[in-house]
PASE-30756 format. One line per field, with one value per residue: residue number from 1; residue in three letters; x, y, z of N, C-alpha, C, O in turn. Coordinates in steps of 0.2 Angstrom, whole numbers, plus 2048, in hexadecimal, padded with zeros to 3 digits. Layout:
<sites>
seq <- (NUM_...)
type <- (ala_...)
n.u <- (X_...)
n.v <- (Y_...)
n.w <- (Z_...)
ca.u <- (X_...)
ca.v <- (Y_...)
ca.w <- (Z_...)
c.u <- (X_...)
c.v <- (Y_...)
c.w <- (Z_...)
o.u <- (X_...)
o.v <- (Y_...)
o.w <- (Z_...)
</sites>
This chain:
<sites>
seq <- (1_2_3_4_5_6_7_8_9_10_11_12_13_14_15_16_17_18_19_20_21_22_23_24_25_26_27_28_29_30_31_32_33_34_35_36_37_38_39_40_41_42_43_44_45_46_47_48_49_50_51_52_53_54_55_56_57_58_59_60_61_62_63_64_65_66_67_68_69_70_71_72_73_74_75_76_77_78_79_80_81_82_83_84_85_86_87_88_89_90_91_92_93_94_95_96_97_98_99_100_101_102_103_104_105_106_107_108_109_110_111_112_113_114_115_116_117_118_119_120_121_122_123_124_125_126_127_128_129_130_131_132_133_134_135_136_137_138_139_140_141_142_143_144_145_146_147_148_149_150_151_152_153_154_155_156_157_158_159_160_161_162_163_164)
type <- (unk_unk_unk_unk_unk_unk_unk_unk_unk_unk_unk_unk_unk_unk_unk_unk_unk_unk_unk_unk_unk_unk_unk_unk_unk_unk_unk_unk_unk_unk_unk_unk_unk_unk_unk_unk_unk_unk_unk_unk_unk_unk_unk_unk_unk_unk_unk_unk_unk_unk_unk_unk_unk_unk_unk_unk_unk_unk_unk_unk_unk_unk_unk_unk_unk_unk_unk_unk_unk_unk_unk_unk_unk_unk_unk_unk_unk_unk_unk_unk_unk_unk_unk_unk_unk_unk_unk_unk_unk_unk_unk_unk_unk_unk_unk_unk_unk_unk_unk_unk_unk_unk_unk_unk_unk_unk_unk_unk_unk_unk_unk_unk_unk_unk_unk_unk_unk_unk_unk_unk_unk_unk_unk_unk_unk_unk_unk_unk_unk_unk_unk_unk_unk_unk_unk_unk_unk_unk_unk_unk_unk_unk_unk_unk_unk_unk_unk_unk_unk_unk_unk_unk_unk_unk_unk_unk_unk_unk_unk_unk_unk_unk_unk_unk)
n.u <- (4C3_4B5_4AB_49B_496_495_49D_4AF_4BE_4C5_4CC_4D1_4D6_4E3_4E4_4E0_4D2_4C7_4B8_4AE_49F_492_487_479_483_490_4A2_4B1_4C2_4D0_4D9_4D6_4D1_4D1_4C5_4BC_4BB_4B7_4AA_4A6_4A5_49E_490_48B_486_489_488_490_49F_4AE_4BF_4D0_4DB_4EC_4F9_502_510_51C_525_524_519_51B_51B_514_509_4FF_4FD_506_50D_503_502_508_513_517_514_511_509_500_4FB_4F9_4EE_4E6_4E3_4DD_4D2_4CC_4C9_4BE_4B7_4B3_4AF_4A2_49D_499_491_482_476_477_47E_48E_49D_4AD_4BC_4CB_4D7_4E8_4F3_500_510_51D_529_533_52B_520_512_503_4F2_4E8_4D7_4D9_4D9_4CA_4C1_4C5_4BF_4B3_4B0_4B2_4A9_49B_49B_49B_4A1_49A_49C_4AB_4B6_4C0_4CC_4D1_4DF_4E6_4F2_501_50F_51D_521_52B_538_539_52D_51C_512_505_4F9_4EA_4E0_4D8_4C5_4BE_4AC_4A3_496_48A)
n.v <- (B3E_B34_B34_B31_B29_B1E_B0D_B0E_B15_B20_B2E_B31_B3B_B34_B28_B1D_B18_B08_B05_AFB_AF6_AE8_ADE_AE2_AEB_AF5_AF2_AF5_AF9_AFC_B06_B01_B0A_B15_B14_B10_B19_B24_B21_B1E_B2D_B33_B2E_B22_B0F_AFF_AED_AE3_AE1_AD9_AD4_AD3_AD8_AE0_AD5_AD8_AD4_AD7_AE0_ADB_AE0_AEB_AE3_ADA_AE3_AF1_AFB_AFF_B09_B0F_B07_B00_AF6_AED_AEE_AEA_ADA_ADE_AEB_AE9_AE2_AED_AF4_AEC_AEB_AF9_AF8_AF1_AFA_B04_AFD_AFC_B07_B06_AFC_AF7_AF2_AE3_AE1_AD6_AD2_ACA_AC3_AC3_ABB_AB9_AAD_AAF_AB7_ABD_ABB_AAC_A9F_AAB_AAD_AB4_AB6_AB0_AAC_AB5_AC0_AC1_ABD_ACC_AD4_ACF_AD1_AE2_AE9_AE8_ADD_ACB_ABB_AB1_AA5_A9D_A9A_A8E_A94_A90_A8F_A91_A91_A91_A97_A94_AA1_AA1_A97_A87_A88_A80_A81_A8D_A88_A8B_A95_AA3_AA6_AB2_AB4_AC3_AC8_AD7)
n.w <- (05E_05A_04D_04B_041_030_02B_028_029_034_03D_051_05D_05D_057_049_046_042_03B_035_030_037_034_03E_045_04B_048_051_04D_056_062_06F_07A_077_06C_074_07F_078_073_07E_083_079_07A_078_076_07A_073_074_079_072_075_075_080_082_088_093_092_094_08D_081_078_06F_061_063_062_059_05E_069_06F_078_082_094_094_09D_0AC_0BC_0C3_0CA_0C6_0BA_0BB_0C0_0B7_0AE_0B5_0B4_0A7_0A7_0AE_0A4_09A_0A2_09F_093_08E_08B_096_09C_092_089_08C_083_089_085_08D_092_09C_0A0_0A3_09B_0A1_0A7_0AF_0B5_0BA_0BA_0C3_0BC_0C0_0CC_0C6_0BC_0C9_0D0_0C7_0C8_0D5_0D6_0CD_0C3_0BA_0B5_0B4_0A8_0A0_09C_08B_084_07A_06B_063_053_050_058_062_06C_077_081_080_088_08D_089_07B_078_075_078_07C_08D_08B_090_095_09A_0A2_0A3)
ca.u <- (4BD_4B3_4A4_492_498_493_4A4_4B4_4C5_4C3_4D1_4CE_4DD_4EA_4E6_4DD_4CC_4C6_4B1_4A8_496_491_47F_477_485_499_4A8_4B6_4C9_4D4_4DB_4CD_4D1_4CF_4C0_4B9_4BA_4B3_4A5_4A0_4A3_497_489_48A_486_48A_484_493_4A7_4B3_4C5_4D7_4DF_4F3_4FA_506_516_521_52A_522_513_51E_51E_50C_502_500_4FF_50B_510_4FF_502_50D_512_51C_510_510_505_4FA_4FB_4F5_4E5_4E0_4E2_4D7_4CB_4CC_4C6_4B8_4B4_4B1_4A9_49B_498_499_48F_47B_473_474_486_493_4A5_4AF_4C3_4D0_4DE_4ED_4F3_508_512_524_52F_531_52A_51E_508_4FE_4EE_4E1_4D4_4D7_4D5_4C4_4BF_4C5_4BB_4AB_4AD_4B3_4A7_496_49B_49A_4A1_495_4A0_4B0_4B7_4C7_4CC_4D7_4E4_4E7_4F9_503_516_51F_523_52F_53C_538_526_516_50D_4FE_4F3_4E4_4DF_4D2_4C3_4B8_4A8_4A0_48F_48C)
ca.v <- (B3B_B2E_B36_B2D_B29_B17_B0C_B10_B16_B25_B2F_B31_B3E_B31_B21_B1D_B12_B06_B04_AF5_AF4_AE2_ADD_AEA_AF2_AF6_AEE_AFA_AF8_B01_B07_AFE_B0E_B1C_B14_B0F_B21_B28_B1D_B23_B35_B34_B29_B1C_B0A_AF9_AE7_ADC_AE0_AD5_AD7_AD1_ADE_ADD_AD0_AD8_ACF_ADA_AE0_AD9_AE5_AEC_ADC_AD7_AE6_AF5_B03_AFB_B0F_B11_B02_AFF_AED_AED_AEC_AE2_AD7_AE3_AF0_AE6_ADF_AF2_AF6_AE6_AEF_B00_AF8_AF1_B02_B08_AFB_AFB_B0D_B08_AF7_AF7_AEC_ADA_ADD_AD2_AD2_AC5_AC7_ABC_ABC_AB5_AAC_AB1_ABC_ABA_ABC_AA6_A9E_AAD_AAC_AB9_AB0_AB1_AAC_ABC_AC7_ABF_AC2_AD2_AD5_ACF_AD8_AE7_AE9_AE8_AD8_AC4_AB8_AAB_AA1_A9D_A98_A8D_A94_A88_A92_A8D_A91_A94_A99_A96_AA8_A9F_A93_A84_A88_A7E_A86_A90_A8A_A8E_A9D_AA3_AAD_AB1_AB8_AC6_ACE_ADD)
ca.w <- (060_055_04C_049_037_02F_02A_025_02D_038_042_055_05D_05F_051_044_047_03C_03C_034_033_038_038_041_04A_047_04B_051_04F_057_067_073_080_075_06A_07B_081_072_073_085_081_073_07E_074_07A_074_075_078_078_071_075_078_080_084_090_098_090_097_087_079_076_067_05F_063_063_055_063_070_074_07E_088_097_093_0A4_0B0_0BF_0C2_0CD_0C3_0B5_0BF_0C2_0B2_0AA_0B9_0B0_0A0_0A8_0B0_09C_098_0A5_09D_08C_08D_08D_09C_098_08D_08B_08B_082_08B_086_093_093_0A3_0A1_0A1_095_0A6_0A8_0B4_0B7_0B8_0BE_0C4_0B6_0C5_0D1_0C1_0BE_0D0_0D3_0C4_0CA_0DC_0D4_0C5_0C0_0B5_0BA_0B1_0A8_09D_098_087_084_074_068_05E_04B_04E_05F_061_072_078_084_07F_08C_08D_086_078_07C_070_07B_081_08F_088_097_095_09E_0A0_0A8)
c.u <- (4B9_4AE_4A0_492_498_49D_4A9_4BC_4C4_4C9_4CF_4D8_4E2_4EA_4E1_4D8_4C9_4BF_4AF_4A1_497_48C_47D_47B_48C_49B_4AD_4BC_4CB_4D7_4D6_4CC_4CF_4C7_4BD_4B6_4B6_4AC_4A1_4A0_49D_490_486_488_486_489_48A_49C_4AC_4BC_4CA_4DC_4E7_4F5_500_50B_51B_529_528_51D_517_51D_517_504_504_501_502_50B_50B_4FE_507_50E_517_51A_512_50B_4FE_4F8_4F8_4EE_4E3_4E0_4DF_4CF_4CA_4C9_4C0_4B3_4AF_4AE_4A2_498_496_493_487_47A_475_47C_48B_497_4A9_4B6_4C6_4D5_4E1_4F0_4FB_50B_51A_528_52E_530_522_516_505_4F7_4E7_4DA_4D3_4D5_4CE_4C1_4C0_4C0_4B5_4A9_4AC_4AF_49E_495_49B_499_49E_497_4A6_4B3_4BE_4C8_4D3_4D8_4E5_4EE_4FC_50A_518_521_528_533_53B_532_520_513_505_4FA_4ED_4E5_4D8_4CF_4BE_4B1_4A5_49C_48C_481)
c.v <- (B38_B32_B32_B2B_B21_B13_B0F_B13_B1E_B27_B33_B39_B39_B2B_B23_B15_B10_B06_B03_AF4_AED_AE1_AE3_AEE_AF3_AF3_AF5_AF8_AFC_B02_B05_B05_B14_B1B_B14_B15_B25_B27_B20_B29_B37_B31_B25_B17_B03_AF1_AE2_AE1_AD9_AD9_AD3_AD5_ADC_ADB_AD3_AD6_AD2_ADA_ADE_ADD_AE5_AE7_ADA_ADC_AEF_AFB_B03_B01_B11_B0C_B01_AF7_AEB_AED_AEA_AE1_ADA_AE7_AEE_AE4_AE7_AF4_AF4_AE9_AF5_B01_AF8_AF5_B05_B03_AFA_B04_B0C_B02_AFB_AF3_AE7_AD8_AD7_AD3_ACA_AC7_AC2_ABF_AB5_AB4_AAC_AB6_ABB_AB7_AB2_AA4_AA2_AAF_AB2_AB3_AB3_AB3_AB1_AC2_AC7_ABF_AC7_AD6_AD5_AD2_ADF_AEC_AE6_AE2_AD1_AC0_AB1_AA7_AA2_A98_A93_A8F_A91_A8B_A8E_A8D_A91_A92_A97_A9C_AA7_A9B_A8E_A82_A85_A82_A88_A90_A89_A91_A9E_AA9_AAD_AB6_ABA_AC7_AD4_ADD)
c.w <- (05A_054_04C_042_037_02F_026_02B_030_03E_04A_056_05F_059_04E_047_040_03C_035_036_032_03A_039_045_045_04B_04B_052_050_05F_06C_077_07E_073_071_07F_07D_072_07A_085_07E_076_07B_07B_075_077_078_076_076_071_078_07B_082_08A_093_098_091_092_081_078_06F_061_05E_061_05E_05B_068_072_079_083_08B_098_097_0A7_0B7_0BF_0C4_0C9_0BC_0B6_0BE_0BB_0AD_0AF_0B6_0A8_0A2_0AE_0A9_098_09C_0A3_096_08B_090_093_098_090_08D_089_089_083_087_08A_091_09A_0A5_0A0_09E_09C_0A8_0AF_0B9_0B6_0BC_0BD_0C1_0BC_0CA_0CA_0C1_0C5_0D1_0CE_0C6_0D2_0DC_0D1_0C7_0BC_0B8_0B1_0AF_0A2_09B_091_087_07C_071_062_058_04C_055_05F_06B_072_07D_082_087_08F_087_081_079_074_072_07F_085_08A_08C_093_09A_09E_0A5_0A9)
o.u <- (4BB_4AB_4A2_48D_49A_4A2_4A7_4BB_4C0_4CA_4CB_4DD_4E6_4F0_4DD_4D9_4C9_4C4_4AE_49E_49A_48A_480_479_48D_499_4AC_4BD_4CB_4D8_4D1_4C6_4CB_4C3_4BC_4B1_4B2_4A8_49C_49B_498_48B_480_487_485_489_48A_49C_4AC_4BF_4C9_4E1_4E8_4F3_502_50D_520_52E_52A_51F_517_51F_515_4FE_509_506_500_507_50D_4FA_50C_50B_51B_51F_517_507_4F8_4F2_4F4_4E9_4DE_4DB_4DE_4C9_4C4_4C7_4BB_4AE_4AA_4AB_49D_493_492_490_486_47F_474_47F_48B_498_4A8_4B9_4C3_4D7_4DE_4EF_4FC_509_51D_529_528_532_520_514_506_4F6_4E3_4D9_4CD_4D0_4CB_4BE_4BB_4BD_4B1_4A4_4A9_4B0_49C_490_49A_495_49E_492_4A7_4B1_4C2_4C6_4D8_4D5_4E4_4F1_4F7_50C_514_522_52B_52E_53C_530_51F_510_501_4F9_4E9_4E9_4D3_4D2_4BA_4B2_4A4_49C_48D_47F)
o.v <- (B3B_B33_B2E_B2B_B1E_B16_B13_B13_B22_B24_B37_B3A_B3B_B29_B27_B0F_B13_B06_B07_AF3_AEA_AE2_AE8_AF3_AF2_AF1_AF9_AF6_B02_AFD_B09_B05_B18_B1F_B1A_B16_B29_B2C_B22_B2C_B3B_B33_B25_B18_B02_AF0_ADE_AE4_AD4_ADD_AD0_AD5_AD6_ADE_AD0_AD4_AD0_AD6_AE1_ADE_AE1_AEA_AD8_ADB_AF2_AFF_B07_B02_B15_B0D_B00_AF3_AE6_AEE_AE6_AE5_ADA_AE7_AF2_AE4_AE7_AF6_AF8_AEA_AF7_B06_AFC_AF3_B08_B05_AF8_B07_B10_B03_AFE_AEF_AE7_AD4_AD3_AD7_AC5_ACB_ABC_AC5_AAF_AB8_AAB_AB9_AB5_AB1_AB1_AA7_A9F_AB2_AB3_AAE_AB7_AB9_AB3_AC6_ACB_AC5_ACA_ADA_ADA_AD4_AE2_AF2_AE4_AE1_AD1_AC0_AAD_AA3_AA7_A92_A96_A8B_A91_A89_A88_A8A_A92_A8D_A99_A9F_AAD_A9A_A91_A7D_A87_A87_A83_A95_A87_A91_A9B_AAE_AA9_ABA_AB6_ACB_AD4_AE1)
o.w <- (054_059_050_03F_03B_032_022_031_02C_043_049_053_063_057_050_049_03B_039_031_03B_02D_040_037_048_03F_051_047_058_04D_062_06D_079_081_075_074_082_07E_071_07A_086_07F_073_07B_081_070_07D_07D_071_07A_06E_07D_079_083_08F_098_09E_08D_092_07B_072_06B_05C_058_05F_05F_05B_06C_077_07E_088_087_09B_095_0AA_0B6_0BD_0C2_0C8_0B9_0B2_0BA_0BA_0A8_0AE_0B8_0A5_0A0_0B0_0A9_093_099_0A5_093_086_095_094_092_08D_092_084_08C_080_087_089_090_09E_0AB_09C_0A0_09D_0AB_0B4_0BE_0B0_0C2_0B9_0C3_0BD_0CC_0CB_0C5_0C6_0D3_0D1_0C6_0D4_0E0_0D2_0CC_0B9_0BE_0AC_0B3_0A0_09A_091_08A_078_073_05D_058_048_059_05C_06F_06C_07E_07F_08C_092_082_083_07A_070_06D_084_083_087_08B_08F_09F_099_0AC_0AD)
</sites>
């Protein structure tokens, strides 16, 4: 569990978190599920979330993500929806009124040819949830790699926002 302690690296039972003071609050790296829990344990509360959490690339986690072993990066597509709605369970405990969430999602999954539909997330989100999406970002990568062989480079990504 994360203490009440200013910055510096801080072990939780499973990883190691990282806490950044910025301005008036902290920044926290780390496993977003554990910090996240730590965080409503303690009764905390926090003004906006930023987060990219893993897409679902069915295989690559290892590759992309330092703690791949707490995520099941094989999914289906359903199972992925409830489980982008599971965050945003933990965040309507951890966010003040009036929070915001900055998401980025990805709109692919590796397997070619196959989309999960960004748009049903975002809805089941907002009928689900306590949140309602009030802007989106197109964000415009400095670098971008196909992850397909025959596919366009994704050098923009969505970054929705949310407010609870």
């Amino acid at each position: 569990m994360l203490q009440k302690i200013p910055k510096g690296k801080y072990e939780t039972n499973e990883s190691e978190v990282e806490v950044m003071k910025v301005g008036n609050g902290y920044s926290y790296k780390g496993d977003t599920i554990m910090v996240m829990d730590d965080l409503i344990d303690m009764g905390e509360k926090v003004d906006y979330v930023i987060t990219s959490p893993p897409y679902n690339m069915r295989g690559h986690a290892q590759e992309m993500y330092n703690n791949a072993e707490s995520f099941n990066d094989n999914m289906s597509n359903e199972e992925y929806k409830e489980w982008i709605i599971s965050l945003f369970e933990r965040y309507e405990l951890l966010l003040n009124e009036g929070g915001i969430i900055l998401f980025n999602m990805n709109y692919m999954s590796s397997r070619k040819n196959e989309a999960f539909n960004t748009f049903d997330i975002i809805s089941t989100i907002a009928q689900e949830t306590g949140f309602a999406l009030i802007d989106q970002i197109c964000w415009k990568k400095m670098t971008a790699q196909p992850v397909t062989e025959g596919r366009l480079s994704r050098i923009c990504e969505n970054v929705c926002v949310f407010i609870r």
